[in-house]
N, C-alpha and C positions, 0 to 999 in steps of 0.2 A: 504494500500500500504506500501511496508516494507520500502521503500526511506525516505516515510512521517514520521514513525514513529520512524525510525532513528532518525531524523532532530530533531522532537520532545522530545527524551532522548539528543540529544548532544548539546543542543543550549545554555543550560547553563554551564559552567564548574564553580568547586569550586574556582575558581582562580579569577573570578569576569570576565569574560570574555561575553559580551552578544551575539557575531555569533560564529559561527565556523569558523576555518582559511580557507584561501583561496583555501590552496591545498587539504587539507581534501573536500571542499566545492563542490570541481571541479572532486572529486576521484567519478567517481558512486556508488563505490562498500563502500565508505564512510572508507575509511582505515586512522584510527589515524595517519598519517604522524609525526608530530611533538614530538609525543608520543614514535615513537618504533626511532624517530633521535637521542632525548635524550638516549636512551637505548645503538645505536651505539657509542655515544660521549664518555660514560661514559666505553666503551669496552663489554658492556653486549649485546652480540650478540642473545644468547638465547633468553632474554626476547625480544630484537628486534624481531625476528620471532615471539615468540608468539603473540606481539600485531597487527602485519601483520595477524597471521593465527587467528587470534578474525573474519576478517571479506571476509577473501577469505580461497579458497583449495587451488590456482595456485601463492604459492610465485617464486616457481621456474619459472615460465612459465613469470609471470609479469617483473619478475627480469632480464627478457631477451628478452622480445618482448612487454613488454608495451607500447600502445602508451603515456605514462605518462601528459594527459591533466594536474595534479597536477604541473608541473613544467611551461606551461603556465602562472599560477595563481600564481606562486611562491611570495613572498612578498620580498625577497630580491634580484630580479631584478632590488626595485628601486636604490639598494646600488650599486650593480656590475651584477652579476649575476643569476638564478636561479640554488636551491639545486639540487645534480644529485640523486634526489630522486627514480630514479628507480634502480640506479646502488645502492644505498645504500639498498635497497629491497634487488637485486640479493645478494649483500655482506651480510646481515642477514641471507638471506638463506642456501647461502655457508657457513660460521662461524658456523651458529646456530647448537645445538645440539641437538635440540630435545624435550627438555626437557616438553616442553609443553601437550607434550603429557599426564604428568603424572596428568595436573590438568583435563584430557579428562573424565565427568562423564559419565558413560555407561548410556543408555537409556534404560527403560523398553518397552515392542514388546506391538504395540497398535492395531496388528491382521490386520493392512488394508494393502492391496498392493498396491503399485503404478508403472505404467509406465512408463518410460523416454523413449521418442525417438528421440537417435541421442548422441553420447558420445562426441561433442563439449565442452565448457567452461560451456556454458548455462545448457545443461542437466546434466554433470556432478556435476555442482555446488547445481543444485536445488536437483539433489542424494542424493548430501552428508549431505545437511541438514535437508533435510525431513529423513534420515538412521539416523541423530543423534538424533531425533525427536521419534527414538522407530519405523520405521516406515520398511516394506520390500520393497523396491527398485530393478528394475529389469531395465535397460540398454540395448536398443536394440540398434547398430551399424552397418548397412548396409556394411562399408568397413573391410578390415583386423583388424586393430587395432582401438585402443581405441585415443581421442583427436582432430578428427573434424578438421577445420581449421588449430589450432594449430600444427596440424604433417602433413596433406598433404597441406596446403596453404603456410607455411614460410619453406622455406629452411633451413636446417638444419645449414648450416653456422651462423643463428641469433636462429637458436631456436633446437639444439640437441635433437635427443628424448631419450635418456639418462638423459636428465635433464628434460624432459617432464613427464616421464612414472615415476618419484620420486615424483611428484602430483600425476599422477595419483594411485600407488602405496599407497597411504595416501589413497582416497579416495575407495580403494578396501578395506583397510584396516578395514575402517569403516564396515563394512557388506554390501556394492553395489555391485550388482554381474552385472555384461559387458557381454553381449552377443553379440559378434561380427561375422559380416558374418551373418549375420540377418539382414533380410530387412520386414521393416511394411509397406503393402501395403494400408491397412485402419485403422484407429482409432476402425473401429467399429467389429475389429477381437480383441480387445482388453476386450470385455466384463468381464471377469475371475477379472481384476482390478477395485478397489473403486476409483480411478482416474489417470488419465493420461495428460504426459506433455507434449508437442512438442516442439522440439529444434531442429531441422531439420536443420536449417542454411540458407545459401543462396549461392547455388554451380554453378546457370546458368551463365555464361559468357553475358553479355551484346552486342548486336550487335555497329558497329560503322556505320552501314548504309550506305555504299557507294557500287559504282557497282566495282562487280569483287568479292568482298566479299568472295563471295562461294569455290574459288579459292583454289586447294589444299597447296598453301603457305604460308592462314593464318590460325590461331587458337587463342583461346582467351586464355588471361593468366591463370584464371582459370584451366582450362583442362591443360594448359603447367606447372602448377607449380603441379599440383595435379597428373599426372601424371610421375613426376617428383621426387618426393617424395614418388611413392609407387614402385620405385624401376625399372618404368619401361625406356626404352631406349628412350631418345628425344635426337633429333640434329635438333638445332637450322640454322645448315649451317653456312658460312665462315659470310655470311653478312645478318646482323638481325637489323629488325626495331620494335621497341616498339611503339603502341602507348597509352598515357597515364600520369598522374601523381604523380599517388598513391603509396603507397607501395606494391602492389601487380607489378604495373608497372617496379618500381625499383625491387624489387625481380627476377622479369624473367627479367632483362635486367643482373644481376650480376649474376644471372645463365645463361646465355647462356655463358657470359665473360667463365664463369670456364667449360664450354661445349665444346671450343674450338674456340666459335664465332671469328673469328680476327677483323671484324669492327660493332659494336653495335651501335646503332643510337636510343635514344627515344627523341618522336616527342612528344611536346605538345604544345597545342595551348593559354595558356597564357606564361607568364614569370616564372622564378623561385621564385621569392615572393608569389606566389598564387597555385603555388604546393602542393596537401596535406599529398604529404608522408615526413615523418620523417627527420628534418632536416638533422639529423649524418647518415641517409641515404642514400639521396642525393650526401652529400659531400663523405662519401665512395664511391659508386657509379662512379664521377665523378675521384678519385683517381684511382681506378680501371679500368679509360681509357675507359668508355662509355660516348658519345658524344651526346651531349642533343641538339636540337634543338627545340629552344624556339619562341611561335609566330608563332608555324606553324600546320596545320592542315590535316589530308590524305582527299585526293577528288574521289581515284578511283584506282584500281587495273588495270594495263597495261601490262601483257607478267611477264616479272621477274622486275621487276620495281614497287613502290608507288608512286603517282602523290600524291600532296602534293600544299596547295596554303600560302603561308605569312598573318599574322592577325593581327591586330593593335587592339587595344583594346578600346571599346567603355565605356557606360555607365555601373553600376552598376548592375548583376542580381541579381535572387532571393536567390543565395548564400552569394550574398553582396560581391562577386568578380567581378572587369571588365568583363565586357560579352568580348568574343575576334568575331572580326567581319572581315571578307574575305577581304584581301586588289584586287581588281580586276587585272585580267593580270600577277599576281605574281606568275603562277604554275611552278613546278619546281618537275625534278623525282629524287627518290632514287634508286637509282638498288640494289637486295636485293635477298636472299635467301627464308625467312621466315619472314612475319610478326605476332606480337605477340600483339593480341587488349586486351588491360588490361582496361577499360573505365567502367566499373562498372559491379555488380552479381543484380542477382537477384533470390526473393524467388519462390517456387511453390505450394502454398497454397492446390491445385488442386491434388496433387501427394497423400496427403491422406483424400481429399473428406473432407476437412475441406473447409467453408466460408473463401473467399478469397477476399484482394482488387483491384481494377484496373490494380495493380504494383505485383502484383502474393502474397504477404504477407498476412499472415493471420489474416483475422478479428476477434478482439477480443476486450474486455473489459478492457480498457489501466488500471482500476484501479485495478484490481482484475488478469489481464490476463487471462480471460474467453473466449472462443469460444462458440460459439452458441449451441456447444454439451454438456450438461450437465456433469459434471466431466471430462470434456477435455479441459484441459489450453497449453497456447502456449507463447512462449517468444523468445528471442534470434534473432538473424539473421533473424529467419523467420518471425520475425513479425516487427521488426523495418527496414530491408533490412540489410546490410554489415555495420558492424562497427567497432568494434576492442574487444578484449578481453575481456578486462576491463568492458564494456557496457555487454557482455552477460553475464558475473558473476553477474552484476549486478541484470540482467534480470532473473537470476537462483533464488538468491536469494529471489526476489520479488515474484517469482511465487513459493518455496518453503513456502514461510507464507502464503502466497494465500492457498493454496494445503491444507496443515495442517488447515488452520481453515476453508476449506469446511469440512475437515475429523471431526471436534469435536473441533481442539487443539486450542489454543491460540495462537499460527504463531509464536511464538516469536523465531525467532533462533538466537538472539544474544548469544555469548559467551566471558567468559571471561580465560583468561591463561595465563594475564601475572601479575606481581607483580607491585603495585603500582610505578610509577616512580618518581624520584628528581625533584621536583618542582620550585628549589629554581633558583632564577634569576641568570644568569652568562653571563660574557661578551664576547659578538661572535665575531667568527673572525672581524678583522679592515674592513672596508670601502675600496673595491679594490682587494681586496683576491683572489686570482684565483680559479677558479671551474678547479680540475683535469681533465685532459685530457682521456678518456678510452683508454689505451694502446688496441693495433690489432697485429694479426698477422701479420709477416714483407709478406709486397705485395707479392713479389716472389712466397712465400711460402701458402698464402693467395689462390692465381688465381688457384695452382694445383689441387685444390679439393672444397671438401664440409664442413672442419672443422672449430670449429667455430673461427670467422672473431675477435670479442672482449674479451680481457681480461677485468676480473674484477678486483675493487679495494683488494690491501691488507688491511690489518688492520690498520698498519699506516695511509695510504691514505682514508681510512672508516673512523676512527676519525678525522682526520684531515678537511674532506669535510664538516661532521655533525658539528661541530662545525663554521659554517658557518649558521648552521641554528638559525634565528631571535628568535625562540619559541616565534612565532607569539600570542598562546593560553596560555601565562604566564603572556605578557608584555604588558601592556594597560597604552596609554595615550590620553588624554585628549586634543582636537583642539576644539575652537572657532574662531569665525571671528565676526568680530567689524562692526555690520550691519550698522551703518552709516558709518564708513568709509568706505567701497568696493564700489569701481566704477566700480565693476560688469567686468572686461576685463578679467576674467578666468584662467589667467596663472594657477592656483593653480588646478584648475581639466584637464590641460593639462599636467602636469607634474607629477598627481599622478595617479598611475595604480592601486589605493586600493579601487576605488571608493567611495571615503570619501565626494569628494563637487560635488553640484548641485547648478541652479542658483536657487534662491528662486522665490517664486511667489507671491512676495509681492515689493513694491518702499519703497526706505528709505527717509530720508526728502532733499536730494538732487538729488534726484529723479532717482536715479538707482535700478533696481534691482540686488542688492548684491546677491553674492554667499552665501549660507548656509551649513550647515555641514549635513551632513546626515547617517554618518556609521563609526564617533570619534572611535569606539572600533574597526576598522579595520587598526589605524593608528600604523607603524612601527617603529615612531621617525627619519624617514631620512630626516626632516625640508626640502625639497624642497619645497616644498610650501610657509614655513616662509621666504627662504629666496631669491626666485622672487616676492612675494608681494611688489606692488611695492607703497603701499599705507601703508603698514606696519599694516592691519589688522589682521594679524592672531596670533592666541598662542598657543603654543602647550607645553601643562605641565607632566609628568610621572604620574601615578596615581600609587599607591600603594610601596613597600620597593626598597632600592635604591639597584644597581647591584653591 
């Protein structure tokens, strides 16, 4: 598995560091963060890109639509804030000049052909490295163009296919030929190929199961934003209700806003804390004067109307969010033109006669990405269900080493194109710093159309942010805790998000069981810990040259 064997080249660094940083940890596609920040810091935009394109094709595309899990995990949350590591991505890509390219070694042709189907994140990614690999790559695309989700799921407002087709453009570059307006009906028309990929995605719209459904007023987000983006006519009507939480949700609700909708209404049935689309999406969203109704859930389609009941929110499900639970008596209608169900995709394993699970995704071999067909591997959307970008590079990746060492090779597709970076300890932004705001286009101007909605950072504002970053994988200190003294009350694994202390599972001689340390090499030096101890057990020392 290529994830595993990542982990296993990166776990050491020469710097004495024993894990990987948080955000690298949290990146699927395992992208050196902290590596290509120093790069930005120091104004070397170039080599920034290069150590981003070490382990993706899509800087432009991440650099604008990532859902950046890395920033989650960011290590300097516990100071202020987390790094705007995607905006500093997009900013390397923008800057960068190229130059990477020049450490690009050509590959010698290893005679075998492969098949990709489906010119998403996923098949493209596993193209382009199985094509760097020596290998012939041939790309079949059922729609117009080349990009999958990425051009007809986000609206151009967040994701330009001018800055899309500059990946892909790289990855034709490499020798992948795209065959678009080509549709694979079976795997097993594919015989001519030494093996084949599936990346197919996940394009069915989810039902939301209530009566009336069928009604010509709704449609699922999917089909509303997919068809939306391939140029063809939708109107949303004067008054539009979303229902949903996600980013695909928020997507066609700030597309209908720019369609002309005048009142937009998304309906979800927990609160905004449990929403799972993008927070700065949200809040644009809500800027742009779509009206959220939260705690609330559709019950049934009536005339031009959605009946709709209030939900209080119960115990925990198997997401580990409030389940939301039907308050009784509490139904109440919208009156509405168009409803747009955005509630989840789903795969169709079925569509090319590959083994499939319960949930339409196709069964396969999670360590190798094997399907039951002999030299037919599958990744991406269609086998994990709908995720995000990031994930299906991921998934490309994995199934390109997979690929390559069915074929003979060694799987290795790591690369390297940038030049070693400055190592040396230096002091980050103070304690409290502001993380830059991403300037937008002013509203007004924003609502008329389809262009895009965020500016990126300048170069100023690019050094300026990076220099905020911790260089989590330079700087190693050293915590203990004083097993007799902890009376075991926890403050110190309540207040760190590095995951540093657990309680131990052993009593001390005053018969608590103390807290222990468990992951000292993932500590950032922000002493919260030391300094709510309120028994004064803990220490925490710098290890290695002073900043």
């Amino acid at each position: 598995m290529e994830r595993s064997c990542m982990i296993r080249k990166m776990g050491t660094s020469s710097c004495g560091k024993k894990s990987m940083t948080p955000c690298r940890e949290a990146c699927p596609a395992g992208i050196n963060v902290p590596r290509y920040i120093r790069h930005i810091r120091e104004g070397k935009f170039d080599q920034a890109l290069a150590v981003i394109r070490e382990r993706i094709p899509f800087p432009a595309a991440c650099g604008h639509a990532c859902v950046h899990p890395c920033e989650a995990k960011c290590a300097r949350a516990q100071y202020d804030e987390p790094i705007a590591i995607r905006m500093l991505k997009r900013a390397a890509e923008e800057m960068g000049k190229g130059l990477w390219k020049d450490t690009v070694k050509p590959a010698h042709s290893t005679g075998k052909k492969i098949a990709v189907i489906g010119a998403g994140p996923g098949g493209l990614t596993a193209a382009y490295y199985l094509s760097g690999l020596g290998h012939k790559v041939t790309v079949y695309e059922a729609l117009p163009d080349a990009g999958g989700m990425m051009r007809y799921g986000i609206p151009e407002y967040r994701l330009p296919n001018s800055v899309l087709d500059r990946d892909i453009s790289v990855i034709k570059g490499r020798g992948v030929e795209i065959k678009t307006n080509t549709k694979v009906e079976s795997v097993d028309r594919l015989n001519d190929f030494d093996a084949v990929f599936v990346a197919t995605g996940a394009w069915a719209g989810s039902k939301i199961s209530i009566d009336g459904e069928d009604s010509a007023m709704v449609m699922d987000g999917i089909s509303f934003l997919n068809d939306l983006n391939a140029g063809k006519k939708v109107s949303p009507g004067k008054k539009t209700v979303i229902i949903g939480g996600g980013n695909t949700a928020i997507d066609a609700a700030r597309a209908s806003v720019r369609l002309g909708a005048k009142e937009v209404k998304l309906v979800y049935r927990r609160t905004r804390d449990e929403m799972p689309a993008s927070a700065e999406e949200i809040a644009e969203a809500l800027e742009e004067g779509v009206v959220m109704e939260f705690l609330a859930a559709p019950v049934k389609i009536d005339g031009n109307s959605i009946i709709c009941t209030k939900m209080k929110l119960g115990p925990k499900d198997k997401s580990g969010r409030p389940a939301p639970v039907p308050a009784p008596g509490s139904e109440y209608a919208i009156e509405c033109d168009t409803v747009i169900a955005a509630v989840g995709q789903k795969a169709d394993a079925g569509a090319l006669s590959l083994p499939g699970n319960a949930n339409g995704t196709v069964k396969i071999n999670s360590e190798a990405l094997e399907t039951g067909k002999k030299g037919v591997f599958a990744g991406g959307d269609c086998v994990t269900g709908p995720t995000s970008i990031i994930n299906a590079i991921a998934q490309g990746r994995q199934a390109a080493s997979s690929i390559d060492k069915f074929l003979g090779g060694k799987g290795e597709i790591c690369e390297s194109f940038a030049d070693d970076d400055d190592t040396s300890l230096f002091t980050p932004a103070q304690m409290g710093t502001s993380r830059p705001a991403a300037a937008t286009t002013p509203l007004g101007e924003r609502l008329t159309g389809f262009g895009l909605a965020e500016r990126g950072y300048d170069e100023i504002t690019s050094k300026r942010e990076a220099r905020r970053c911790l260089a989590c994988d330079i700087r190693e200190y050293k915590v203990e805790v004083d097993f007799n003294g902890c009376k075991a009350c926890g403050y110190c694994k309540e207040v760190c998000g590095m995951g540093i202390f657990n309680k131990s599972q052993s009593f001390n001689d005053r018969g608590y069981q103390p807290m222990e340390v468990t992951g000292s090499d993932r500590c950032v030096g922000c002493r919260k810990c030391f300094f709510i101890c309120p028994d004064f057990s803990i220490s925490i020392a710098k290890v290695g040259g002073a900043e």
